[in-house]
N, C-alpha and C positions, 0 to 999 in steps of 0.2 A: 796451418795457414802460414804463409811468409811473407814477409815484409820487406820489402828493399828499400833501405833507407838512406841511400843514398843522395841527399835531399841537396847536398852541394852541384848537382849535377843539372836541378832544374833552375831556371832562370829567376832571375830576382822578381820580375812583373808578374809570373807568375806562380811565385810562392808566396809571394801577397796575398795573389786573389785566392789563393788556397787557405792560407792562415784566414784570412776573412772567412770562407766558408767553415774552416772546420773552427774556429770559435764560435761562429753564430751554431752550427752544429753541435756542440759542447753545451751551450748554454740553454738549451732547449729541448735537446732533447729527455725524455723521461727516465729512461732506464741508465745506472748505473753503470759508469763506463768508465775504466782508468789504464792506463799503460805504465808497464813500474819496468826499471831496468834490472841486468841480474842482479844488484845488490838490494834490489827489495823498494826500490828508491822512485818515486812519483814522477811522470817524465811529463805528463798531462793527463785531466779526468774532468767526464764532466760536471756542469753545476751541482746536477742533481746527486752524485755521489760527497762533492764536496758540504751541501745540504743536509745530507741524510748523515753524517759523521761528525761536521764541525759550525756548520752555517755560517761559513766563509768562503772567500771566491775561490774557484778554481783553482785561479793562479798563485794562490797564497801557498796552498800545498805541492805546488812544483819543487822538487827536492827535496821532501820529506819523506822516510822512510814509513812503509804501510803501517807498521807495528805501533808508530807513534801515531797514527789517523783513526785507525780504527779503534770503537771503544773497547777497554777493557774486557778479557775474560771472550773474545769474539777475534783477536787479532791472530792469537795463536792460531786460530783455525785456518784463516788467512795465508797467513807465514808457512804452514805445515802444506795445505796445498800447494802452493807455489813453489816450494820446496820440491817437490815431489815433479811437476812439472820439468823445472829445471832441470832434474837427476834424469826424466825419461823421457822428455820431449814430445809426452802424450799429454791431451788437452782431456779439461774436466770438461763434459756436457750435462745440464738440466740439474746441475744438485742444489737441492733443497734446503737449507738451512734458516734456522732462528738467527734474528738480528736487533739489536738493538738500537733505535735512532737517537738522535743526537738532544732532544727532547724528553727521551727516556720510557717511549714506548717500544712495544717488540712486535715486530712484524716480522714476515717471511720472505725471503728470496729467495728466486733460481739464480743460477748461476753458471755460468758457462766462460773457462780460461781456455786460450790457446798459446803456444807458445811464439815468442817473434824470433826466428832463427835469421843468420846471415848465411854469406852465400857459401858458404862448410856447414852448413847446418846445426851449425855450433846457437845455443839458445843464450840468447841476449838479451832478453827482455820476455814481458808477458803479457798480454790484454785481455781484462775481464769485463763480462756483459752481467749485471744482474739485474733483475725484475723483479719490483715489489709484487707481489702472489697473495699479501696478506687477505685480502677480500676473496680471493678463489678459494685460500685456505680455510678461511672463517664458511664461507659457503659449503667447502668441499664436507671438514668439521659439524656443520647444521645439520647438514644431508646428513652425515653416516650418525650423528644424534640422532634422528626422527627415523632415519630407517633403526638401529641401533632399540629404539623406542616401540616402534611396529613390531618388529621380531621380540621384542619382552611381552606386548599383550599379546601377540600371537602366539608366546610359547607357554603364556601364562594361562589360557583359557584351558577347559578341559574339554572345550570341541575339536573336532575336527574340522581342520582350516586346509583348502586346498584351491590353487590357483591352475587355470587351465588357459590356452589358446585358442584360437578359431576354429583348431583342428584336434579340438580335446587333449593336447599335451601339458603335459604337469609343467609350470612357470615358479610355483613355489609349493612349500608343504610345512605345516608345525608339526612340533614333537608329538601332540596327541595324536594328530591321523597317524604319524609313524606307528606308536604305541597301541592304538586302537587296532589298525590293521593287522599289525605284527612286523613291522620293516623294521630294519636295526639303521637304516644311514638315508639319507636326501636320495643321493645317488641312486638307489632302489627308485626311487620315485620320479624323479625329476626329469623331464621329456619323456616321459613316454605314457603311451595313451593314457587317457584316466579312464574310458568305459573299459576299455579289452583288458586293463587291471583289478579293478574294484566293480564294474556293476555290468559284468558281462551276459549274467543268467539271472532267470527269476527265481522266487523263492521256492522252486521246484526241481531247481536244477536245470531247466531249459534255456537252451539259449536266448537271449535280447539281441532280437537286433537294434542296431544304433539307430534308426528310423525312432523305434516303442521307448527308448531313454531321453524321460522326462527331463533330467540334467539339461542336454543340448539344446533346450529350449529357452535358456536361459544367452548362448551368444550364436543357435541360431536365427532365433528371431528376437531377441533382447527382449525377453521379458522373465520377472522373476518368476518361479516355480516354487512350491514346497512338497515335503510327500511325506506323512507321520506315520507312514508303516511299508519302510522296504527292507530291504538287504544288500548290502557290501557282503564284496566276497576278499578273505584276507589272502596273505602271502600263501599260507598253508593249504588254501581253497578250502576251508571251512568258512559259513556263513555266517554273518550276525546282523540282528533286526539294527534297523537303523530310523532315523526320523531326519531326513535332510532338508536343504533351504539351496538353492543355486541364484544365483545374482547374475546381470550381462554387467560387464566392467565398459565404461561409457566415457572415451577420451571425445572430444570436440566432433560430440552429436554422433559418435560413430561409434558400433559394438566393437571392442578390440580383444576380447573376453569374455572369464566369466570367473566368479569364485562363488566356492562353495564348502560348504561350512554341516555339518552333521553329527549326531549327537549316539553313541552307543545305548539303544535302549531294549538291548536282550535282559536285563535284571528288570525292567519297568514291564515286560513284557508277561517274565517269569511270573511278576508278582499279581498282575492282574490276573494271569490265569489261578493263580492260588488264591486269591480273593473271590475268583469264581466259585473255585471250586469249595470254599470256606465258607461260601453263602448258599451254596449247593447242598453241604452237608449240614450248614446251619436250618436251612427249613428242612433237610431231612428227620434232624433231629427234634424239633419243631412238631413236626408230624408224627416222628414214632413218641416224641413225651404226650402227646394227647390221646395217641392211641393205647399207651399204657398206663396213663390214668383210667380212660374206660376200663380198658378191659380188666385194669387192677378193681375197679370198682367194683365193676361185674361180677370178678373171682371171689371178693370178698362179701361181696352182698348175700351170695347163696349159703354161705354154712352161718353166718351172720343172721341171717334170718330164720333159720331152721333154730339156733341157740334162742332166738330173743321168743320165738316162736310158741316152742315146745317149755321152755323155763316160764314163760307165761300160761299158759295152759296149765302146768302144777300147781303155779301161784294160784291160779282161779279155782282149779278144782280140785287141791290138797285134796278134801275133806273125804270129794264124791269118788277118788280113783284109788284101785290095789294098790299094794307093792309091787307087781310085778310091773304093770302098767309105768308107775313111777321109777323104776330098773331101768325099764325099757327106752323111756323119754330121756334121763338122765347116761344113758350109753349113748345115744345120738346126740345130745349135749356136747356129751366128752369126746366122742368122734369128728363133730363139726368144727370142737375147739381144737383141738390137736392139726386137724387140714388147716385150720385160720394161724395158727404157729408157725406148720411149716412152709407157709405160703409166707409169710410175714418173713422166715429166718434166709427163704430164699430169696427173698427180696432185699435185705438188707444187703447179703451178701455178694448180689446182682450189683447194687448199688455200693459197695465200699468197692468190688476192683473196678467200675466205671469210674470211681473217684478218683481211680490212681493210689489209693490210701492201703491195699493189701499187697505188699511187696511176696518177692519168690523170697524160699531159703534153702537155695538147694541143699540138700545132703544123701548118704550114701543108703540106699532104701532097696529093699527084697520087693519086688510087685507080687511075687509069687504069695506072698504070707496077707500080704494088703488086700487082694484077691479071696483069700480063703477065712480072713476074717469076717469081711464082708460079706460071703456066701453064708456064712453061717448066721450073722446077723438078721438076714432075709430068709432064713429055713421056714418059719411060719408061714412065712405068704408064700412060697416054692411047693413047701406041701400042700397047703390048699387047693394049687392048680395043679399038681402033682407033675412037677415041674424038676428036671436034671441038671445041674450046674456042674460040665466039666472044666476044671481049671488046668489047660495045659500050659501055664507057663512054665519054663522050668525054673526050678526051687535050687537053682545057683545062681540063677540072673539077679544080678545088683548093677541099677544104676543109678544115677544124680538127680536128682526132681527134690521141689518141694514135696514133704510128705504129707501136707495136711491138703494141698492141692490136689496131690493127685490120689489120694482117699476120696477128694468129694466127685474127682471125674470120673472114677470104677462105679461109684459106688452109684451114680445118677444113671450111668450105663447100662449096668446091672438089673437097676430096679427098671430103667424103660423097660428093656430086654425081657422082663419078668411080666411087664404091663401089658403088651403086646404079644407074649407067646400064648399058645394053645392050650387047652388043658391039654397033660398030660407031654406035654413039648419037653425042648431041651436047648439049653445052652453054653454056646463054648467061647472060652476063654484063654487069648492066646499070645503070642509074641513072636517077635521075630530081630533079629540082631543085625543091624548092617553097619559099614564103616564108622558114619556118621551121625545116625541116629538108632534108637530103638523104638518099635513099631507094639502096640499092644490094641490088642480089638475085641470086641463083645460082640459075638455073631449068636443070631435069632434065628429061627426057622415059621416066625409068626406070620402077622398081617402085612409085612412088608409096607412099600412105602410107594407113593408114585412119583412121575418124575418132578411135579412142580410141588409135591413134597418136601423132596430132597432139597430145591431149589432154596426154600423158603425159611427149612427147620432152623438155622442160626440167625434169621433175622431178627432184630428185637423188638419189632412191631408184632413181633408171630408167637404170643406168649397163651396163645386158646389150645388147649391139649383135647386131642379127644380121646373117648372113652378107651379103655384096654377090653381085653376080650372077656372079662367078667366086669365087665360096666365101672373098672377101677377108676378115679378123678385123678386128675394131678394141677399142680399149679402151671405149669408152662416153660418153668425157669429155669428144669433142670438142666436142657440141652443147652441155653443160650450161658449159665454156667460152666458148662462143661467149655462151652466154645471160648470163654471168655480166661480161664484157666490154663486152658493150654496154649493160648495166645499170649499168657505172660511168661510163659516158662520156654518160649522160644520155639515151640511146637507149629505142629498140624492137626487140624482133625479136620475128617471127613466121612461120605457112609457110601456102601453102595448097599443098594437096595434093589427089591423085584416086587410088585404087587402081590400079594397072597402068596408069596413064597420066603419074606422074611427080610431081614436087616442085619448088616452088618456096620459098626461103628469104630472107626481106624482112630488112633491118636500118635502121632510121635513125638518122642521128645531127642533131644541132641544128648550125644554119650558125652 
């Protein structure tokens, strides 16, 4: 801007009426006005700078240099502008600065210098405009507190916070929906659709149209929606349950928005189903402990009664019965009691690895000799049914297993295998070696099994044994030991079977 001051040129009537206006000018108007020459030195300024400095008239600081006007520790800044002006003959526009008034509070200014050049363009002076701001800047300050404040609960919460438009576009986002979703920055998020991002299909993978998205219901017809079992789809397009709430955002009676707000509840989701399925297996077990109380009752009641039976009957009739008679009563005693033992020792032992209480100990064990002890253990009941036990494992095979565990799994095997064959049968006994584990079986050529046999045999409700082919009893528990054995030891067992043609019983354990 330029000045032409050449002020000798206009007329004396009317440099009056000028000087009248431009002090009535001066003196009234608001904003911060002063003209200083090049040596820094007050040529005229208005009240309200004189005000704001010294709360003296105007005319008092004509000829005062700025450094001496303005307060301390504020004038260098002053000085250094204008400086700077002078050297380049470029004007300061809108700068901002702290100020301090002459009463000794701080308020804000803009400010705006241009230089006054003559007619060489040589700069001779300077005018500056500046505007008290303090109230914009205390507002501008509020605002960026309360938004400043909103972005803290919003980044504080661990929902998911998102702001959308009339036309579903992202307007804002917190760091949970970031973290929830999988986004790493705003940018990912912000304008752009919220359905065709996060709730584009249902939870079957089919498409939603934006018509069936509950969400838009919230700013296209302003009303709130909730929904406690959907799915977001994340950056990676993998799904997770969600429970959302959508809002219409409602400026002067009019929807302008909407935000929505949702809660990651795949763990809540998890755990219900494990709660399900924990009261599922809770009345199962519910059901199988009543049923093996009976049927425990049951088992125990029959050689129970035949003991209290028979030992009562000697008691009454010592006197009137032979010796052989009393032989004979007192061997059905000892036989009833012996079944009532081992019914009791397999029960216990049912009952300590249900408890968790009989740990493995693996070590390094021959099955081949475990096999052939065993066989020999069982020779009196084999020859009675005249009965063959080929042990083809081979007798270098060594592997890892508890040994006392897997003595009790052959050894129930065995004896089923024996319960079940034919007179005159045969049984093999076998192995087999692969990478990962090792495979050992008891195959029969007996009664075989049927298929809701097969189904049934490891359940532990399924503890009623029937008879073997010489009317042998058993307790029930040897199988559901056996199962329960090689399931601690990291194994498998299974059988296959054929009706009157025999059984086979697989176990593996890991090399």
């Amino acid at each position: 801007m330029y000045y032409n001051l050449g002020i000798k040129k206009i007329k004396t009537e009317e440099l009056h009426v000028f000087n009248q206006y431009f002090s009535t000018f001066l003196n009234n108007i608001s904003d911060f006005i002063y003209f200083i020459d090049k040596e820094g030195k007050i040529l005229f300024c208005s009240q309200s700078f004189a005000h704001l400095n010294t709360k003296t008239s105007w005319k008092s600081l004509v000829g005062k240099a700025v450094i001496d006007v303005i307060p301390s520790g504020y004038a260098d800044i002053y000085v250094k502008d204008d400086a700077q002006i002078s050297s380049t003959g470029e004007a300061i526009i809108g700068k901002i600065e702290k100020h301090i008034s002459y009463e000794g509070s701080d308020i804000y200014i803009q400010t705006s210098k241009w230089p006054i050049c003559n007619d060489n363009d040589e700069v001779i002076g300077i005018i500056g405009i500046s505007r008290d701001i303090t109230e914009f800047v205390e507002e501008k300050n509020n605002l960026q507190n309360k938004t400043n404040m909103i972005n803290l609960l919003l980044n504080s919460t661990a929902e998911g916070i998102y702001g959308m438009d009339l036309d579903g576009n992202c307007t804002f986002v917190n760091h949970a929906c970031l973290k929830i979703l999988g986004y790493n920055s705003e940018e990912e998020f912000l304008s752009k659709n919220t359905h065709n991002l996060i709730h584009h299909s249902h939870k079957d993978g089919s498409n939603m149209p934006i018509e069936e998205c509950k969400i838009r219901l919230a700013t296209d017809k302003g009303i709130e929606v909730s929904c406690e079992d959907d799915v977001f789809w994340k950056k990676d397009n993998t799904s997770i349950a969600v429970e959302y709430y959508s809002y219409p955002q409602i400026v002067d009676k009019k929807v302008v928005g909407g935000v929505v707000t949702f809660m990651d509840i795949t763990e809540r989701k998890e755990n219900e189903k494990k709660l399900k399925n924990y009261n599922t297996e809770l009345k199962r077990l519910n059901t199988d402990k009543d049923n093996f109380i009976r049927i425990l009752a049951h088992d125990l009641k029959n050689p129970l009664n035949s003991i209290m039976g028979f030992s009562e009957f000697i008691l009454s009739n010592y006197d009137d019965i032979d010796d052989h008679t009393i032989k004979e009563y007192c061997s059905i005693i000892n036989e009833s009691s012996i079944k009532t033992f081992e019914l009791m020792e397999e029960i216990l032992l049912w009952l300590k690895v249900q408890s968790g209480k009989l740990k493995s100990n693996p070590t390094q064990l021959e099955p081949y000799q475990i096999a052939e002890s065993i066989s020999k253990t069982l020779m009196p009941i084999t020859q009675n049914k005249l009965i063959t036990i080929e042990n083809k494992i081979p007798s270098d095979l060594i592997i890892k297993a508890d040994i006392n565990m897997t003595k009790t799994i052959i050894r129930n095997l065995i004896s089923n295998a024996i319960k079940y064959s034919q007179v005159g049968g045969k049984i093999i006994i076998n192995s087999e070696k692969r990478d990962n584990e090792t495979i050992i079986y008891v195959e029969d050529y007996g009664v075989g099994m049927s298929e809701k046999e097969v189904e049934d045999v490891f359940l532990p409700h399924n503890t009623q044994s029937k008879e073997g082919t010489m009317g042998e009893k058993g307790t029930g528990f040897g199988l559901l030991i056996c199962n329960e054995l090689v399931l601690k030891q990291d194994g498998k067992i299974w059988i296959e079977s054929q009706e009157g043609k025999g059984s086979k019983f697989i176990f593996s354990l890991p090399n």
